[in-house]
RODO-2510 file (C-alpha; in nm, 4 decimals, decimal comma):
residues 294
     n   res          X          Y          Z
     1     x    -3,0001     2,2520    -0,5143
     2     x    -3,0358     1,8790    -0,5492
     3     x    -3,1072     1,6546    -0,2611
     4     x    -2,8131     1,5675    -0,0935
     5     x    -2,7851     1,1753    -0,0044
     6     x    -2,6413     1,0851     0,3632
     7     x    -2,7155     0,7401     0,3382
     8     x    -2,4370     0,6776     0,0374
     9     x    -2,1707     0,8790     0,2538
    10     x    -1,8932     0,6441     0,5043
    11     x    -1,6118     0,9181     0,5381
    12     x    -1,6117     1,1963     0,2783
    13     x    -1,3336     1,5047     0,3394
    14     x    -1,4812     1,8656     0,3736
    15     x    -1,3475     1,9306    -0,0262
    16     x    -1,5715     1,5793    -0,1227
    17     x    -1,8479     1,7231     0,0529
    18     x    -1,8253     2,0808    -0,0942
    19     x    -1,8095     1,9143    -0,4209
    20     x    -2,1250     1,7305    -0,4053
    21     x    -2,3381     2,0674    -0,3392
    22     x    -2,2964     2,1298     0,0154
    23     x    -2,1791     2,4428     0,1497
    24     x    -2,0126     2,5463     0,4606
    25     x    -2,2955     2,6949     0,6036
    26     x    -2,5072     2,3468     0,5437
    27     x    -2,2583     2,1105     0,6514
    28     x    -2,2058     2,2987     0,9565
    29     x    -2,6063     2,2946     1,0282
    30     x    -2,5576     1,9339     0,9382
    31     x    -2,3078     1,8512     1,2474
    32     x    -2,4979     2,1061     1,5080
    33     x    -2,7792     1,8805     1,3772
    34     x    -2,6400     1,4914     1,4117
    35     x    -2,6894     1,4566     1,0428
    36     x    -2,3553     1,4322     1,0210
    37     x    -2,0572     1,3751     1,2018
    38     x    -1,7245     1,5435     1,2627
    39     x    -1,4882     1,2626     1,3157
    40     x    -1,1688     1,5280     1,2965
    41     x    -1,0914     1,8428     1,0976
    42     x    -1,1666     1,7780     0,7364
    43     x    -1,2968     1,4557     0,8176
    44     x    -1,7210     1,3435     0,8290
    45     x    -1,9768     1,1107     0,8098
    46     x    -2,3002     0,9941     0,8947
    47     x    -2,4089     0,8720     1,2410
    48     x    -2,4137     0,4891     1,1875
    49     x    -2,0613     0,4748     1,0678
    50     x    -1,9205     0,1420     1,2708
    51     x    -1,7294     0,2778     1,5630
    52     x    -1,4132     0,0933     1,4837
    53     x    -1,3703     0,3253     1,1484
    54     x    -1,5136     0,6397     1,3161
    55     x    -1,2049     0,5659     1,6130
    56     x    -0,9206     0,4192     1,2877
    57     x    -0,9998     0,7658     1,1010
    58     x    -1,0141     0,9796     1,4127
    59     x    -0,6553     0,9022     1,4850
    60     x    -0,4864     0,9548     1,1743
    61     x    -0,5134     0,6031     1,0598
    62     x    -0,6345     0,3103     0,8156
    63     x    -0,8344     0,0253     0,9269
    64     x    -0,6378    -0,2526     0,8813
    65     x    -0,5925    -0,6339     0,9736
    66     x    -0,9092    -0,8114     1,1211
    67     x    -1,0870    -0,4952     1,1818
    68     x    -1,0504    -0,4434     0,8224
    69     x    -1,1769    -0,7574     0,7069
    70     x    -1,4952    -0,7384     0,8756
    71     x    -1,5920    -0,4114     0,6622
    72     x    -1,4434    -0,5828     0,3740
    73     x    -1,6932    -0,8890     0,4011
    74     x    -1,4033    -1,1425     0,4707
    75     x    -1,4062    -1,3596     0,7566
    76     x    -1,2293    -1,3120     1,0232
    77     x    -1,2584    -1,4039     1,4227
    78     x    -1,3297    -1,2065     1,7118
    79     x    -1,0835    -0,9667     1,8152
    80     x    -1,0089    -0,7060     2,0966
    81     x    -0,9226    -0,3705     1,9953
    82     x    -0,9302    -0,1992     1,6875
    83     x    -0,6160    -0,2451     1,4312
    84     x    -0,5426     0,0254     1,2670
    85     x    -0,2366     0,1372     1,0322
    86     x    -0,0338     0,4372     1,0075
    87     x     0,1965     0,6254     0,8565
    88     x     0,5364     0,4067     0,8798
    89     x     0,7160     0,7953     0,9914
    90     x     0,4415     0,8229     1,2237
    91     x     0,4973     0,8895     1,6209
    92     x     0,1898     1,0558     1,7581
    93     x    -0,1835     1,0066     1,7364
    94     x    -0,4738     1,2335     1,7749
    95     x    -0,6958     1,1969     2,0955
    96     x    -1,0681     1,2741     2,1142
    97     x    -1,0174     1,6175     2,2161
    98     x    -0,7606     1,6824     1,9134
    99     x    -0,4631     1,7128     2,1166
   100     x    -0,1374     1,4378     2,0321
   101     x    -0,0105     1,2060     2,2415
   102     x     0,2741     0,9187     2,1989
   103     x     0,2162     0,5992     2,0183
   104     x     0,2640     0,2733     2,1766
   105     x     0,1265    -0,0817     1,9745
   106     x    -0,1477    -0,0985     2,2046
   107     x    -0,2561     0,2363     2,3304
   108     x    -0,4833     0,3819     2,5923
   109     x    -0,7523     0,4426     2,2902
   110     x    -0,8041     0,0424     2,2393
   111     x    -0,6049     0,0151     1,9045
   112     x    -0,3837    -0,2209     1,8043
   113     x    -0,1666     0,0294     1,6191
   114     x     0,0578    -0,1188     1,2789
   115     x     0,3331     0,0455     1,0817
   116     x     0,3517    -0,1461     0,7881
   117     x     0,4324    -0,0276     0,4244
   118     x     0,1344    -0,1046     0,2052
   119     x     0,1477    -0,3520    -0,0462
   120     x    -0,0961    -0,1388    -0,2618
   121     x    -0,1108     0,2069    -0,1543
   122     x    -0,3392     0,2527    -0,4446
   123     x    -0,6068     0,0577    -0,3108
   124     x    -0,6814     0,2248     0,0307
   125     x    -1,0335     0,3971     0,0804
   126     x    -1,0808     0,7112     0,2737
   127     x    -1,1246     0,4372     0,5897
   128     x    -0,9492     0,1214     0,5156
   129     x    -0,6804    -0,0340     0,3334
   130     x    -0,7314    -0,2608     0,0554
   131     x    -0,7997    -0,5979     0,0619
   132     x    -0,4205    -0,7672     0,0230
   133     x    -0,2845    -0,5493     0,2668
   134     x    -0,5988    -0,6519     0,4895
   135     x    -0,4561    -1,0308     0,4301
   136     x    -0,0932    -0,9391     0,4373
   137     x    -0,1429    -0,7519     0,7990
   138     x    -0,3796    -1,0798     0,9229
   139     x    -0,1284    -1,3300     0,8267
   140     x     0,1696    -1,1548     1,0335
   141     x    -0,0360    -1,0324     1,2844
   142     x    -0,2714    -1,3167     1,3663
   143     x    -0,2607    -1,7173     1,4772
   144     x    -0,1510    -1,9580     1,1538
   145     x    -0,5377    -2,1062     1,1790
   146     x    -0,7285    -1,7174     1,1688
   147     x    -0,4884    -1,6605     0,8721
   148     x    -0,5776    -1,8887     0,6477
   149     x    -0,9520    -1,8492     0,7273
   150     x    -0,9527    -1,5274     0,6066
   151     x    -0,7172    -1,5930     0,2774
   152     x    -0,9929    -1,8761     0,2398
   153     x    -1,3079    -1,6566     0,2715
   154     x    -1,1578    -1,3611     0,0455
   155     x    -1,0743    -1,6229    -0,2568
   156     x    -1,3722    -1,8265    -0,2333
   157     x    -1,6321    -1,5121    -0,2240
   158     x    -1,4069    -1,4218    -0,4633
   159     x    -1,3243    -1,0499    -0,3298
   160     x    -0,9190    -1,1646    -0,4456
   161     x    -0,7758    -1,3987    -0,7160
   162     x    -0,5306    -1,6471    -0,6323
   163     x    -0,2832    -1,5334    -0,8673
   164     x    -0,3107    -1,1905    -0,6107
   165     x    -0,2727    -1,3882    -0,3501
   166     x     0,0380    -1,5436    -0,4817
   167     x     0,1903    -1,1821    -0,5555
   168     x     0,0851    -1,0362    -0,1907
   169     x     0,3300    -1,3729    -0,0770
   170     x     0,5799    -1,2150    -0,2292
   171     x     0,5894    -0,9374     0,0233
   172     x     0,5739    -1,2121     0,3581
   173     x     0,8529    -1,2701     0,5446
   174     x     1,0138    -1,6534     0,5371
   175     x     0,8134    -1,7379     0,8083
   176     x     0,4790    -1,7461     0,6566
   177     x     0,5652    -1,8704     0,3234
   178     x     0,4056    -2,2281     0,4134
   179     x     0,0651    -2,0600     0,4380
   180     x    -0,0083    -2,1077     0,0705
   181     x     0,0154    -2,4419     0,0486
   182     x    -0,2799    -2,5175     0,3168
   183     x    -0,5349    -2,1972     0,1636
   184     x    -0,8259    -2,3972    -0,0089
   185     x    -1,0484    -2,1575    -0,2453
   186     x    -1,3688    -2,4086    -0,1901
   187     x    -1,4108    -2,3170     0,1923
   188     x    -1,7404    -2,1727     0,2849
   189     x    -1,6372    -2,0653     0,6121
   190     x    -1,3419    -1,9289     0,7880
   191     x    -1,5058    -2,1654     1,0867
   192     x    -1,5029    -2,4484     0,8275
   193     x    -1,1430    -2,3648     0,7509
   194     x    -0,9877    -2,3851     1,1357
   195     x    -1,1768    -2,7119     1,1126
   196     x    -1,0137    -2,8776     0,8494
   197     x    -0,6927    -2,7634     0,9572
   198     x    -0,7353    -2,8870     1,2960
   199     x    -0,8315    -3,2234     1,1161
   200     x    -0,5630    -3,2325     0,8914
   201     x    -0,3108    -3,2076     1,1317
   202     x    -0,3916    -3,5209     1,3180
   203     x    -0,3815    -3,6555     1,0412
   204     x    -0,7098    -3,7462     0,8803
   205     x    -0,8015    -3,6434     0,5247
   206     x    -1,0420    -3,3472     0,5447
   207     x    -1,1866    -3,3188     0,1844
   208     x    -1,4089    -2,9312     0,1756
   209     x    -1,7195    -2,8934     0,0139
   210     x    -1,7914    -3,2602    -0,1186
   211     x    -2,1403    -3,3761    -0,2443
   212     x    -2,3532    -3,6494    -0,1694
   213     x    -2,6043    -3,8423    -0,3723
   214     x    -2,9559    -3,7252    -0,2169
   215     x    -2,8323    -3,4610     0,0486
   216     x    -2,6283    -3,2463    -0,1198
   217     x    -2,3040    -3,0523    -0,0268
   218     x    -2,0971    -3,1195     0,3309
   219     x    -1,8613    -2,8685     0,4931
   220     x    -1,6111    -3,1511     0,5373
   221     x    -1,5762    -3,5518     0,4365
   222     x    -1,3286    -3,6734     0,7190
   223     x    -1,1756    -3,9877     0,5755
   224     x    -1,4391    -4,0730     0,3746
   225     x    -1,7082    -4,1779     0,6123
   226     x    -1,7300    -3,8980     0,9135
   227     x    -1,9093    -3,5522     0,7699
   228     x    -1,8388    -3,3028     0,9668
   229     x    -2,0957    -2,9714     0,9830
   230     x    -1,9801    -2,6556     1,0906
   231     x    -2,2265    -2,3893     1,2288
   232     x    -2,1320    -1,9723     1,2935
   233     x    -2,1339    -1,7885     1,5953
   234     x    -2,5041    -1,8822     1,6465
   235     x    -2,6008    -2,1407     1,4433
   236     x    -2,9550    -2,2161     1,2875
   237     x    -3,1947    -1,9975     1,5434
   238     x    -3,4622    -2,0465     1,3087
   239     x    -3,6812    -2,3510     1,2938
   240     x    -3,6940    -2,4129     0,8855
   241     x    -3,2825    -2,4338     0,9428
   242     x    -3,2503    -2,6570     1,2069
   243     x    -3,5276    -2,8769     1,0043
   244     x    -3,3202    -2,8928     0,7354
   245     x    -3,0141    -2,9978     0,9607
   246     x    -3,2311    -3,2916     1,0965
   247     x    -3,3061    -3,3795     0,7560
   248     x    -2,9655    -3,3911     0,6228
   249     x    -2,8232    -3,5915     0,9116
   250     x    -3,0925    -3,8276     0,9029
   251     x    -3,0298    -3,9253     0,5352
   252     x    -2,6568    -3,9109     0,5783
   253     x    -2,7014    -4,1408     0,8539
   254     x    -2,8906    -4,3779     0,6323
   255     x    -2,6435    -4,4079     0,3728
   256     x    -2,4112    -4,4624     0,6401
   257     x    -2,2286    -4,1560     0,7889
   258     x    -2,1380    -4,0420     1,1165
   259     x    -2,2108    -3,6585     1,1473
   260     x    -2,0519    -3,4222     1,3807
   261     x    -2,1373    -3,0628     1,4264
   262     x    -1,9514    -2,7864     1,5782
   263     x    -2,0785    -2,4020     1,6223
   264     x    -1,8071    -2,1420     1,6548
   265     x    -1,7579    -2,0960     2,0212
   266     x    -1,6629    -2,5103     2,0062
   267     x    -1,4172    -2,4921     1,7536
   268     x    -1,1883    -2,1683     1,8354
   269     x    -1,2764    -2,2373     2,2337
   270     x    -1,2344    -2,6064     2,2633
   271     x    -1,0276    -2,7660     1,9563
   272     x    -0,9013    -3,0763     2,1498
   273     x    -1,2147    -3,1848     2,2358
   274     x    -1,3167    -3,1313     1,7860
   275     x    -0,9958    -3,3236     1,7374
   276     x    -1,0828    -3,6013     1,9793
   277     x    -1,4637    -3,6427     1,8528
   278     x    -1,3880    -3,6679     1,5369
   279     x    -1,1010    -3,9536     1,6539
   280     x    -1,3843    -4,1281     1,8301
   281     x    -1,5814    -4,0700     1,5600
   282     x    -1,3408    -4,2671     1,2771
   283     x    -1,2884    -4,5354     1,5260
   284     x    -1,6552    -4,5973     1,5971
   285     x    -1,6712    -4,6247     1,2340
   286     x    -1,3779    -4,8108     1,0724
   287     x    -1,5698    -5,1019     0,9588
   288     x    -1,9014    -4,8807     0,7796
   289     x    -1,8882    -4,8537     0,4048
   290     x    -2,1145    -4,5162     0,3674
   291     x    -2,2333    -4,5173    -0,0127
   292     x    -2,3943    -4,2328    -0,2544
   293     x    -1,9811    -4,0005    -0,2663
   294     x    -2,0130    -3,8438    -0,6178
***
């Protein structure tokens, strides 16, 4: 028998597994071993599956929304619980000890549970579902700001086209409509994203991903002389990045530019006090005439 690969397997039915060359007797000395999993009847995997799919699939469900995303390589922010979607007829959900209980949207297992119809059935993985119902279920489920973040990261790692995009607005409710018309495919970020937003509406141009003579690319151009430099959840810990950083702000400051940086925890934590820096930061310099914009 060939050698059978764990390390390709995220959740594989008992027929998948049969079909690749185990048997019962193997994937049974699998489990009793920890080489595999039983995440419910039918249902395995290896050991490092992430726990939120190991607890979406245990209960009958899809991983869906922000918890989605995350295993989809989109952006998305940090989130309590673990959203998950089921079967629009569904009522019950299995427990760790395979017995049923009642379904409520946020349940004694940490899930946020969702009923939606799928936009594309078609496209959902053994774990997950696929990547417009992922943005469809984020957009009615999350803040306006998270939304577009993630519509933002998806089209500009290019995981989704805009002209999908478009069609998945098709199935949003009135509501959300407006979203399109703020998503901007040259975001690097979903952190970047908020930013601009949060920018924009006070008013100030916020122009993504412009470059500059000698330095390179900036997250944002605020008004044409305030560059604004977004950071993740921790930033450069290494000392070749934050060199770099130094660098770039001392030769934007030569050729005239305020910079401003913001991590993560600023940004979604404390976006008055980005809104009012940046403020201070324009009025400081309303007179400078920064040069080197290409």
């Amino acid at each position: 028998m060939a050698e059978l690969k764990y390390d390709r397997l995220r959740v594989n039915t008992r027929r998948q597994l049969l079909a690749r060359g185990w048997t019962p007797r193997r994937l049974a000395a699998d489990v009793h071993s920890g080489r595999l999993i039983r995440i419910r009847r039918g249902y395995y995997a290896v050991p490092s599956i992430p726990a939120t799919t190991l607890q979406a699939v245990r209960i009958g469900g899809l991983l869906t929304c922000v918890s989605a995303a995350r295993n989809l390589g989109i952006w998305s922010a940090d989130s309590v619980g673990t959203h998950v979607n089921l079967r629009h007829e569904a009522s019950r959900m299995r427990t760790p000890d395979d017995r049923f209980t009642r379904l409520t949207k946020f349940n004694r297992a940490g899930c946020v549970l969702h009923w939606t119809r799928l936009i594309e059935p078609h496209r959902v993985s053994m774990e997950s579902v696929g990547v417009l119902d992922c943005l469809a279920e984020i957009i009615r489920c999350q803040p306006k700001y998270l939304a577009i973040a993630a519509i933002d990261s998806a089209l500009n790692q290019g995981i989704v086209r805009l002209t999908d995009v478009k069609r998945m607005f098709r199935h949003i409710p009135r509501d959300f409509q407006s979203y399109l018309q703020l998503v901007d495919t040259r975001a690097m970020s979903g952190i970047e994203t908020i930013t601009r937003l949060l920018v924009q509406e006070a008013n100030f141009e916020a122009i993504p991903q412009v470059r500059i003579e000698g330095v390179g690319r900036v997250d944002l151009l605020v008004d044409g002389c305030v560059v604004i430099e977004t950071d993740g959840r921790l930033g450069h810990e290494d000392i070749e990045g934050s060199l770099r950083d130094y660098d770039r702000d001392v030769k934007l400051a030569i050729r005239g530019f305020s910079v401003l940086r913001f991590n993560y925890w600023q940004v979604m934590e404390t976006p008055d006090l980005v809104v009012r820096a940046v403020s201070a930061a324009l009025y400081a310099r309303r007179f400078a005439k920064p040069t080197g914009v290409t």
